[in-house]
C-alpha positions in Angstrom: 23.6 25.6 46.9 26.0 22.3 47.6 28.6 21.7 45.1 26.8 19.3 42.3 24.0 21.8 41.5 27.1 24.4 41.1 28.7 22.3 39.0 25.5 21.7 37.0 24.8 24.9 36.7 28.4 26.2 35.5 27.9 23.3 32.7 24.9 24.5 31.4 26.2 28.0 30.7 29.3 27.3 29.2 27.4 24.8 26.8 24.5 27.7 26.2 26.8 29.8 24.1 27.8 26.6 22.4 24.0 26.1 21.4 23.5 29.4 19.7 26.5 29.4 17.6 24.6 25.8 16.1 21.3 27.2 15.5 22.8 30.6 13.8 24.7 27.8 11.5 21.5 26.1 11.2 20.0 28.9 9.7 22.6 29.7 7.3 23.2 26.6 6.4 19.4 26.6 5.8 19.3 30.0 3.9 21.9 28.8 1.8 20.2 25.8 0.4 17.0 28.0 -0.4 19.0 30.4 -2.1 20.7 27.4 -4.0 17.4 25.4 -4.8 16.5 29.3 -6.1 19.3 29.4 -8.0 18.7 26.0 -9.5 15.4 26.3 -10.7 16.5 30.2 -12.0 19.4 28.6 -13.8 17.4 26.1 -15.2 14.8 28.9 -16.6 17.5 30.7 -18.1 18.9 27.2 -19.6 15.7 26.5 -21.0 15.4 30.0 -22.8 18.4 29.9 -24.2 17.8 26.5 -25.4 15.3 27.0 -27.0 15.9 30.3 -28.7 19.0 28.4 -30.6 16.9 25.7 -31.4 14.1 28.1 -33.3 17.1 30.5 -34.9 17.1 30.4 -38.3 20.1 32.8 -38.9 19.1 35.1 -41.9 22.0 34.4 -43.9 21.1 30.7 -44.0 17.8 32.0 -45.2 18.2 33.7 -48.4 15.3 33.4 -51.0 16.7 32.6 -54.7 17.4 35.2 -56.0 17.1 36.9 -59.6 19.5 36.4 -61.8 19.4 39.7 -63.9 19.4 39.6 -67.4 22.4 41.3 -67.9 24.6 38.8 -66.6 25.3 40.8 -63.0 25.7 39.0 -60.0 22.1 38.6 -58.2 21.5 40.6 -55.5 20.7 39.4 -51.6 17.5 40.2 -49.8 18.8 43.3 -47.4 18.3 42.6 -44.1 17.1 45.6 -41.5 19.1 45.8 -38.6 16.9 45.9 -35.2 17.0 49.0 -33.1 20.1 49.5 -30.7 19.3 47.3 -27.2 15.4 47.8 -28.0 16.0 51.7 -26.2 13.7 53.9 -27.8 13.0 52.8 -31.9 9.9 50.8 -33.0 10.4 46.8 -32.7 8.5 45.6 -35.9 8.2 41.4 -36.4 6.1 40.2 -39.0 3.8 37.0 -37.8 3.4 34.0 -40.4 1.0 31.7 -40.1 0.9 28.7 -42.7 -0.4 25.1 -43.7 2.9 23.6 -43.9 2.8 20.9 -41.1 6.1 21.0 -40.3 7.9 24.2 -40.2 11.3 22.8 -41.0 10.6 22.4 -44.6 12.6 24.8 -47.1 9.6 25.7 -49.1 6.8 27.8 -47.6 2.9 27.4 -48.6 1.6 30.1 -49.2 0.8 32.3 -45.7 -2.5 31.5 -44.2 -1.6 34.3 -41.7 0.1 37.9 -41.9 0.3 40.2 -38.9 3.2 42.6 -37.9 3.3 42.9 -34.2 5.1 47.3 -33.7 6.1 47.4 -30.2 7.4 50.8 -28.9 9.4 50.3 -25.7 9.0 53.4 -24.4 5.2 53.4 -24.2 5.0 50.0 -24.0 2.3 50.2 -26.3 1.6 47.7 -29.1 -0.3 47.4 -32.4 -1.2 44.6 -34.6 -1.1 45.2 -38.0 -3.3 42.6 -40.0 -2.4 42.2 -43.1 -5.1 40.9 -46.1 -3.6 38.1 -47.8 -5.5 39.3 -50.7 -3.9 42.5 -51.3 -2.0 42.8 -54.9 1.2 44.2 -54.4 4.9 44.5 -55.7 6.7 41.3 -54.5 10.4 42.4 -54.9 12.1 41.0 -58.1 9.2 38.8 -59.0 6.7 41.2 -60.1 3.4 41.3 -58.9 1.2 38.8 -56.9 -1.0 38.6 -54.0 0.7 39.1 -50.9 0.9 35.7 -49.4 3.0 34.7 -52.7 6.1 36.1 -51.1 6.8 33.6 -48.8 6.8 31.2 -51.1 8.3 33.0 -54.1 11.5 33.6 -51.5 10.9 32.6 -48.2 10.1 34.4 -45.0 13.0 37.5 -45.8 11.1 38.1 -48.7 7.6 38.3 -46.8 9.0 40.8 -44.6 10.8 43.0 -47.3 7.2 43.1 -49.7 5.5 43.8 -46.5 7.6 46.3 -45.3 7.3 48.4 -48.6 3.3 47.7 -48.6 3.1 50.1 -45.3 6.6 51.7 -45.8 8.2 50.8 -42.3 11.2 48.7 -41.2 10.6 45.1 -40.4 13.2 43.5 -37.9 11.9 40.0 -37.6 9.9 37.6 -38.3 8.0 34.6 -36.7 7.0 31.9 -38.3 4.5 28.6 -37.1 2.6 26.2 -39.1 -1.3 24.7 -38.1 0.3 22.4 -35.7 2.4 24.4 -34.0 -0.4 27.2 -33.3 -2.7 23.5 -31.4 0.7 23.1 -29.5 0.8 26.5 -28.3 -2.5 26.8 -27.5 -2.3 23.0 -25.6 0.7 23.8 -23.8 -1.5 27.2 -22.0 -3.8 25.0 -21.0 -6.2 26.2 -23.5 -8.1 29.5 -23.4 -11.2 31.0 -22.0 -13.1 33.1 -24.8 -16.5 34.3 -26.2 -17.0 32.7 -29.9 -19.0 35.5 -31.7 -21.3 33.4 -33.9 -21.9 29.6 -34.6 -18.8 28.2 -37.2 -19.5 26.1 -39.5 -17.4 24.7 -42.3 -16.1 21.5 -44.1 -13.4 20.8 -47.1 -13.2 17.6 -48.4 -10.2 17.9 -49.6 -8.5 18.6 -46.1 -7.8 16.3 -43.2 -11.1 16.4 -40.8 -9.2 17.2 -38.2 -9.5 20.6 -39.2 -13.4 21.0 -40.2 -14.8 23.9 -38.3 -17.9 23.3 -36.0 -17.9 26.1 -33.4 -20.9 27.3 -31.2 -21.4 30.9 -30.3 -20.5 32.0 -26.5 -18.1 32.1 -24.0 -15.8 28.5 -24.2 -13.2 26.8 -23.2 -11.1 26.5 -26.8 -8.1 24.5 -26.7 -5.8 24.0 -29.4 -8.1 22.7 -32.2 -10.7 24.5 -31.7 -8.7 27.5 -31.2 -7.4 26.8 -35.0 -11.4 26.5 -35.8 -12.2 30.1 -34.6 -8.7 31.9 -36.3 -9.0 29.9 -39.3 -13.2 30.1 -39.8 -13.9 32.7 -43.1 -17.1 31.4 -44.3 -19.1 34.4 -44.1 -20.5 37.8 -45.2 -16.9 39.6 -44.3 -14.6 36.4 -45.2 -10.7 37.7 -44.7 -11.7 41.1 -43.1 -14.1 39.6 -40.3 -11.0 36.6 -39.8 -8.7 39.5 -39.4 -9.9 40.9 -36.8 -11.0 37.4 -34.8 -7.4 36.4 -35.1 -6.4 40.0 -33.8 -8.8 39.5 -30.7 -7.5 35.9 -29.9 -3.6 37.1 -30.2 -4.6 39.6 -27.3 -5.7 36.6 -25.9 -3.0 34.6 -26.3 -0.4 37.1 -24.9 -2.6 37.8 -21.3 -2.1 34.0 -20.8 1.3 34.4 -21.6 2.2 36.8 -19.2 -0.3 34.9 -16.6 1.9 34.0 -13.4 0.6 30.1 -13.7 2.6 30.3 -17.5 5.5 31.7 -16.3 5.5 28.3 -13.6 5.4 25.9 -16.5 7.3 28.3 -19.0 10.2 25.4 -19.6 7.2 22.8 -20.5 5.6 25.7 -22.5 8.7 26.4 -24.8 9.9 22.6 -24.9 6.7 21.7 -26.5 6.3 24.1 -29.3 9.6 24.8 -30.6 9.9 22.1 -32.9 7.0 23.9 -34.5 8.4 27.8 -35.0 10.9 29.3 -37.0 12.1 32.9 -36.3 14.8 35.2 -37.5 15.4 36.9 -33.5 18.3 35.8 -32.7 18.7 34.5 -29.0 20.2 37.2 -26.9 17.4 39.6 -29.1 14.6 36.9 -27.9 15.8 37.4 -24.4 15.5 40.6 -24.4 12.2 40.9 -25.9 10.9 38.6 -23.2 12.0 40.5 -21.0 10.0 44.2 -22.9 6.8 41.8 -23.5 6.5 41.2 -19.2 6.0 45.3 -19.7 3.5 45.6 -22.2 -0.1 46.7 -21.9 -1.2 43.7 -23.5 -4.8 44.8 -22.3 -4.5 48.0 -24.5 -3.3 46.1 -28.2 -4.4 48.1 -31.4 -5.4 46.2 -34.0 -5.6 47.2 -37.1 -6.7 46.1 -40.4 -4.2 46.6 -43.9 -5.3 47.6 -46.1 -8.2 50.3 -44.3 -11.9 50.1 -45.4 -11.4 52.6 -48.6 -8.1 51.9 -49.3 -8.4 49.1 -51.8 -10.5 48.2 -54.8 -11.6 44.8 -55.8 -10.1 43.1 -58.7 -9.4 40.0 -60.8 -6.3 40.0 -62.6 -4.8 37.1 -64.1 -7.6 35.4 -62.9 -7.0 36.2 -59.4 -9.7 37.8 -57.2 -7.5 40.4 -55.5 -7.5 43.6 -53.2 -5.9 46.6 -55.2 -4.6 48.7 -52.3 -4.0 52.5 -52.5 -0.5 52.7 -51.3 -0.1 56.3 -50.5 -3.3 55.8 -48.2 -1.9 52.9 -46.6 1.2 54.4 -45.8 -0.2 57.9 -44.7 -3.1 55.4 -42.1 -0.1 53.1 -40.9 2.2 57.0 -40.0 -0.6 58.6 -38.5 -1.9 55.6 -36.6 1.6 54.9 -34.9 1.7 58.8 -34.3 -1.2 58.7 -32.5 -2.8 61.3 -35.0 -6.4 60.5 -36.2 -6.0 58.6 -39.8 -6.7 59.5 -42.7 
């Protein structure tokens, strides 16, 4: 070998070493601007959530319904409001679902609710049942004597809704949740819209309402999206009226949360939650919210009980005060609700 190719060949291996050591920082320079972009978008995620849970927050004590004044002069006295379980560990989770024609869900007075189901979730099951809740039924509404149920929210605000329902089937309610008609579209818009089987032609018009909202549904499997959506949870118009619309709207909430926990939702969650908070209202506060997002990724949403208050044999019809109303037998609801939960067959 003469004394150039030597030469070359002494310079190529001392620069070979030099060569690796740039590729191995190639690749961590590399791995470390994945993990950053990773930790962008996660941070971003989180930003979002937490965003957005502050923005819904209605912090109970700015909530208060007016209270009684008692007649004797006494100071009135303040909705209580339950404490939730310890870090969600092993108690019952109990919200309380409103639904109502408010179009806009900032407003300090509440229609009357459209919609009343309390979501139990027990985290160590991971089991969940949806308690539908006739809007009908004639109960005890806490310092204001007696009324349909859907007075509540009105006669003091969501706090009250969630005390008079949570003596109706005698267990704690947490939280509550609270949308109006347009913030249900949103929702619905925002998932892209849902797949679902329509179990009979819809059909029905009011006058007196915007017709945005008239009901023209055809039976079978569609593609609903957030108006149409409102058609099928809204549409009452038949033999069963409020008991057949409980349990469509029990059916499409199952709905609602498999899409939720769809992987292609959880892409666009920050577009999701941007575009319907200006339309809900909730009393979870927003390390609670977190943390229930975090249970509801566990949940057999493909196993939801739904059930219907009060039970077929558990009321009476009425009119009172010229009210057409559901007269509920109180000890039977309590005793179905206790032995349902237990997993016991009801009574």
């Amino acid at each position: 070998m003469d004394r150039e190719s030597a030469e070359g060949t002494n310079l190529s291996r001392s620069h070979a070493p030099r060569m690796r050591i740039s590729k191995k920082k190639m690749l961590l320079y590399g791995g470390l601007g994945v993990f950053l972009i990773i930790a962008s978008i996660a941070a971003y995620y989180v930003y979002t959530i937490v965003s957005f849970a502050g923005e819904i927050y209605q912090p109970p004590a700015d909530n208060q319904p007016s209270a009684v004044v008692p007649i004797d002069g006494s100071a009135p006295i303040p909705v209580a409001v339950i404490e939730p379980p310890e870090r969600f560990a092993n108690e019952r989770i109990n919200i309380l679902l409103l639904g109502g024609d408010s179009r806009g869900v900032k407003s300090t007075v509440k229609p009357r609710s459209d919609t009343m189901i309390v979501v139990s979730i027990d985290p160590v099951s991971k089991g969940t049942h949806l308690f539908s809740l006739l809007r009908d039924t004639y109960v005890e509404i806490p310092r204001h004597g007696s009324n349909r149920l859907n007075a509540a929210i009105t006669l003091g605000g969501p706090l009250l809704a969630m005390e008079t329902v949570g003596n109706l089937i005698e267990m704690p309610v947490h939280y509550y949740v609270y949308t109006d008609f347009e913030g249900f579209i949103s929702l619905i818009d925002e998932l892209g819209g849902i797949d679902f089987e329509v179990d009979k032609n819809m059909r029905h018009t009011d006058n007196r309402d915007d017709p945005r909202y008239n009901i023209n549904l055809e039976q079978g499997v569609q593609h609903l999206d957030g108006l149409t959506a409102l058609q099928y949870v809204r549409f009452r118009s038949d033999a069963l009226s409020d008991f057949a619309r409980s349990e469509r709207q029990r059916k499409f909430l199952a709905a609602i949360a498999d899409k939720l926990k769809s992987s292609s939702t959880l892409l666009k969650l920050p577009q999701l939650l941007n575009g319907i908070a200006p339309y809900i209202e909730t009393s979870i506060p927003p390390g609670d919210l977190f943390e229930l997002a975090r249970l509801g990724l566990k949940l057999d949403t493909g196993n939801l009980r739904g059930i219907q208050i009060p039970q077929s044999g558990a009321f009476r019809n009425a009119v009172i005060h010229g009210m057409d109303v559901l007269v509920p037998d109180l000890d039977r609801i309590k005793s179905y609700v206790k032995t349902t939960l237990e997993g016991e067959a009801p009574l």
